[in-house]
Structure formats: C-alpha cells, structure tokens
C-alpha positions in Angstrom: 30.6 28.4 -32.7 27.1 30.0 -30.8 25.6 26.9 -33.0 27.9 24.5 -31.6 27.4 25.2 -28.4 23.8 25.7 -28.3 23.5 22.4 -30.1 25.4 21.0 -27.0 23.4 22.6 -23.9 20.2 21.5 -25.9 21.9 17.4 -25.5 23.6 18.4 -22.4 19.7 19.3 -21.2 17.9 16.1 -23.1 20.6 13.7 -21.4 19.7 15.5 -17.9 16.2 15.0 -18.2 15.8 11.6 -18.8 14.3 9.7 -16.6 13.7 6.1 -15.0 10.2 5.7 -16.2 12.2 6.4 -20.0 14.8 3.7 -18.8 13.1 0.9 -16.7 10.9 -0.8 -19.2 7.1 -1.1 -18.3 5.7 -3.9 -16.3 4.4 -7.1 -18.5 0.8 -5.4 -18.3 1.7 -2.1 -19.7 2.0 0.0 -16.1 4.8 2.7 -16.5 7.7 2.7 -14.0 6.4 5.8 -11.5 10.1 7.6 -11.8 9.5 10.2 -9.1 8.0 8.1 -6.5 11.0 8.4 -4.6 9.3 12.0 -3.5 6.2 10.5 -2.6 5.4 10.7 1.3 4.6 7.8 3.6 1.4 6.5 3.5 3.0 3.9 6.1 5.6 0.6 6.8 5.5 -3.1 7.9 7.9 -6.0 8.4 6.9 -9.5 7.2 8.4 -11.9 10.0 7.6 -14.7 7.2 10.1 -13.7 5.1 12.4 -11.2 6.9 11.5 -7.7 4.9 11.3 -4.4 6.1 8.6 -2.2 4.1 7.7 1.6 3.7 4.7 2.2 1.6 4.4 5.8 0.1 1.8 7.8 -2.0 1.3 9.8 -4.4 -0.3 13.0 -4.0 -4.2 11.7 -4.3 -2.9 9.0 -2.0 -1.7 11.2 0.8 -4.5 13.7 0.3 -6.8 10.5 0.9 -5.2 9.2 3.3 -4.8 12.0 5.6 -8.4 12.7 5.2 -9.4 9.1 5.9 -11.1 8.6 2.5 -9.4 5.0 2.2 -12.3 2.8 2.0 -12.0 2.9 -1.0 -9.3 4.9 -2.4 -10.1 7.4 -5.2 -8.9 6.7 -8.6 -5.8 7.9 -9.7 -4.5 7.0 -6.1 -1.1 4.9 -6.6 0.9 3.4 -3.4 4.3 1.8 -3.7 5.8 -0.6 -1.5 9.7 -0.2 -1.4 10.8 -3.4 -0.3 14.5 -4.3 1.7 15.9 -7.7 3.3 16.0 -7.1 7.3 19.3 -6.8 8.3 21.1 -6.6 12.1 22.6 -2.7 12.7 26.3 -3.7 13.5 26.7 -1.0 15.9 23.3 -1.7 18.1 22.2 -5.8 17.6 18.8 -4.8 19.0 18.0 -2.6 15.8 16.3 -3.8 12.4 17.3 -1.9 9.5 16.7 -2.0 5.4 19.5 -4.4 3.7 19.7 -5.5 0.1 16.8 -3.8 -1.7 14.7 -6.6 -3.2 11.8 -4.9 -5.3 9.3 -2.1 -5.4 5.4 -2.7 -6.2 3.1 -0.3 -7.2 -0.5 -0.2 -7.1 -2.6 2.0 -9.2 -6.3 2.5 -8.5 -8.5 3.0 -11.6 -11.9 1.3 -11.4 -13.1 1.1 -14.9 -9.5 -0.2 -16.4 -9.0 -2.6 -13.9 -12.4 -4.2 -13.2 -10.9 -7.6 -13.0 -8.9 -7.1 -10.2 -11.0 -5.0 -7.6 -10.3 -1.6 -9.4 -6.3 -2.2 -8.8 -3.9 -2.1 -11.1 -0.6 -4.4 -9.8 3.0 -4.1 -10.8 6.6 -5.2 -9.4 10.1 -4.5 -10.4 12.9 -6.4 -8.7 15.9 -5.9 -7.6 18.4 -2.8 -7.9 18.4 -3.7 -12.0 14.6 -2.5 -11.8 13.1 -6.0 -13.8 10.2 -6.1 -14.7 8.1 -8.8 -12.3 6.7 -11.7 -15.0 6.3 -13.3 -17.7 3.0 -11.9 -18.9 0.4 -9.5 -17.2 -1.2 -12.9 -16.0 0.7 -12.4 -12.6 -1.9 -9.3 -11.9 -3.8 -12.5 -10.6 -1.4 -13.9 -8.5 -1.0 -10.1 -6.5 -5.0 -10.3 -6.7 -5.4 -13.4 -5.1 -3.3 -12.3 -2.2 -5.3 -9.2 -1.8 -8.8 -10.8 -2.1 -9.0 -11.6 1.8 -8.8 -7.4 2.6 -11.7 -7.0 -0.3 -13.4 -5.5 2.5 -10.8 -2.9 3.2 -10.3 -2.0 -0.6 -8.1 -4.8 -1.0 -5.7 -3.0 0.4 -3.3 -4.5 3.5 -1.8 -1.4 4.2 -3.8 1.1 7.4 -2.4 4.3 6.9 -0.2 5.9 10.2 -1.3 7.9 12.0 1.0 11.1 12.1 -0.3 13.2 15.2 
C-alpha cells in the first residue's frame, strides 16, 4: 500500500510540474515558449492606433536589471522582453476607458549576439492566440520581425523606451 501511494504523489507531483514551455511547442526557429513570463515585471506598454491593440511589454530579470539601470542601448545578452498583446476594447461601465479584449499573441525577443548575428543580435518569436500557435511556417519569418525593427537599429532595434517608474 506505502508503494502505491508513493508511486501516486511521485505522478500526482510530475503532472503538477509540468509546464507551458513542456506543452506549447517551440517557435519554427527552435526558441522555447518562456513558461514563467507571466512573473516577469514591466519593462513598459503601448497602443497601436493602426490596428487597435493594447500592449504591455515585460522582462526578464537581466531585462529589468538593465533597464532600471538604463543600460538599454544595447541590451545585454540573455536579456528577453515579451510583448503580451490584446484587441482594444470599450469598458462598458466608463465609454471613455480602453481596456485589453481578446488576447491576440505574445512575442518574445531574446538577445544573444553571437546566435543571432543575422538579425541585429535578436532572436524573434510569436505565438498566437489563447491556443498558444506557433507564429510561421518556417524560421524565415525572423526576417519579416527584422525588417520591421531595422528603422530603431539605432536604439538596439528595439521600439520599446522603458517607463519610467519614479
């Protein structure tokens, strides 16, 4: 019986501890899904008028070490931001309020100069959608994030200016 029911902790424990990086397959270029960046601290937000998104961009901890020490330019490898990503939507209750709607993707960008020469020392992933999908076909679409982040190469390619939290 003591068998038994260690043997049934130990899956009880295995099936707890899985986790969404052992679940959500890896983007088409081999980048792990970052499971805990839900814990990660803001970094900063936006919202794209173009296409009606609301955006909150988070760090991990050499990210927020960075940028709280305004070493962003350029980040340090091993730095990795994500962009959580939500449709805008009207709050009911107060019409003059923008808040998060449907979640549409979250994108990751992972700083490691020597792997990712090709594309300014950035590696680029996306997963879409609350089903977490992988973002293309093949890792060719690093070029396609790339070539939207070539006009900030002076700003490490990166859009994002970190708030400033007095």
């Amino acid at each position: 019986m003591k068998k038994w029911l260690a043997f049934f902790f130990l899956i009880a424990f295995q099936l707890g501890t899985v986790n969404a990086s052992e679940t959500v397959p890896s983007s088409p270029n081999g980048i792990d899904f970052p499971s805990d960046y839900k814990n990660w601290e803001l970094v900063s937000s936006s919202h794209r008028i173009d296409n009606n998104t609301l955006r909150v961009i988070t760090g991990n901890d050499i990210a927020i070490k960075s940028a709280r020490s305004k070493q962003t330019n350029p980040w340090p490898d091993g730095t990795i931001l994500a962009k959580i990503v939500w449709k805008q939507v009207t709050l009911p209750s107060w019409e003059k309020a923008i808040v998060p709607g449907e979640f549409v993707q979250v994108e990751f960008m992972v700083k490691d100069s020597k792997k990712y020469t090709q594309t300014g020392g950035w590696g680029f992933a996306r997963w879409k959608g609350e089903g977490l999908q992988p973002y293309g076909e093949d890792a060719s679409f690093v070029f396609e994030c790339f070539g939207c982040h070539t006009p900030v190469k002076d700003n490490d390619y990166i859009f994002t200016h970190p708030s400033i939290l007095p």
